[in-house]
C-alpha positions as CSV (number, residue, x, y, z in Angstrom):
1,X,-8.9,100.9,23.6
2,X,-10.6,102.0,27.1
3,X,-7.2,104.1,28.2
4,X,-7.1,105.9,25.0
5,X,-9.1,109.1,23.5
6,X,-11.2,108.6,20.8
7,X,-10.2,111.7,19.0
8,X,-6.5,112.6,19.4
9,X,-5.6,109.1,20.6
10,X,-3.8,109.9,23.9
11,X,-2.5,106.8,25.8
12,X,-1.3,106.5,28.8
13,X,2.5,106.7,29.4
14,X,5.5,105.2,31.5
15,X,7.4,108.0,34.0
16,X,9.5,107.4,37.1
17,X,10.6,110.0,39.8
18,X,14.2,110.2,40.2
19,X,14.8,110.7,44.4
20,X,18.5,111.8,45.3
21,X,19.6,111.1,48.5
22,X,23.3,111.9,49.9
23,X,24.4,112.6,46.2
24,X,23.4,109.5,44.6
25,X,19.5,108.7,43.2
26,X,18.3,106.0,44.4
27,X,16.5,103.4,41.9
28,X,12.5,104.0,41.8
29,X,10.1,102.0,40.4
30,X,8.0,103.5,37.2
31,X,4.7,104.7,37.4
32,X,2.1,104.7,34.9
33,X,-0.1,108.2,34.1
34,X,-2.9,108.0,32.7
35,X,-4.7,110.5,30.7
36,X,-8.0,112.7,31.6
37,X,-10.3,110.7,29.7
38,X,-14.6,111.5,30.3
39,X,-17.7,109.9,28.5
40,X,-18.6,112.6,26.0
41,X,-21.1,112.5,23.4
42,X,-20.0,112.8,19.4
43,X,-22.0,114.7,16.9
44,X,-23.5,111.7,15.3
45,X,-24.4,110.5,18.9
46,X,-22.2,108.3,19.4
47,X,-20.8,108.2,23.9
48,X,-17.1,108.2,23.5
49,X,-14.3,108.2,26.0
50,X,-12.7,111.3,24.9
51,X,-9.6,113.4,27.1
52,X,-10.0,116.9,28.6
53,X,-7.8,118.4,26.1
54,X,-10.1,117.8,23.5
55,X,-13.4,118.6,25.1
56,X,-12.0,121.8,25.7
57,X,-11.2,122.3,21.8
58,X,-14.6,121.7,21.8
59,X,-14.1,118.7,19.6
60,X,-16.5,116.5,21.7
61,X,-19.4,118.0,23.6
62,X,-19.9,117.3,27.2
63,X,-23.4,115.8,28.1
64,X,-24.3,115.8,31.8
């Protein structure tokens, strides 16, 4: 629940990085990305971990 946005619900996701070298790609190990995620405040009150994306839709305000 800490990783994810309390409004949209954005998780972090599995990506790997495919290196070629002399024509062939070599095997990579997988990365995990996480998402943009700030403490922003609700409009009951509530302090919410809440990604960029949706403080910018101005779903969540930003209290510094």
């Amino acid at each position: 629940m800490a990783q994810s946005c309390a409004v949209c619900g954005k998780q972090s996701q599995m990506s790997t990085v495919r290196v070629k070298l002399r024509g062939k790609f070599n095997p990579t190990s997988k990365t995990r990305r996480y998402p943009n995620l700030q403490w922003a405040r609700l409009a009951n009150g509530k302090r919410v971990k809440v990604c960029t994306r949706c403080m910018k839709k101005k779903l969540a305000e930003k209290k510094a």
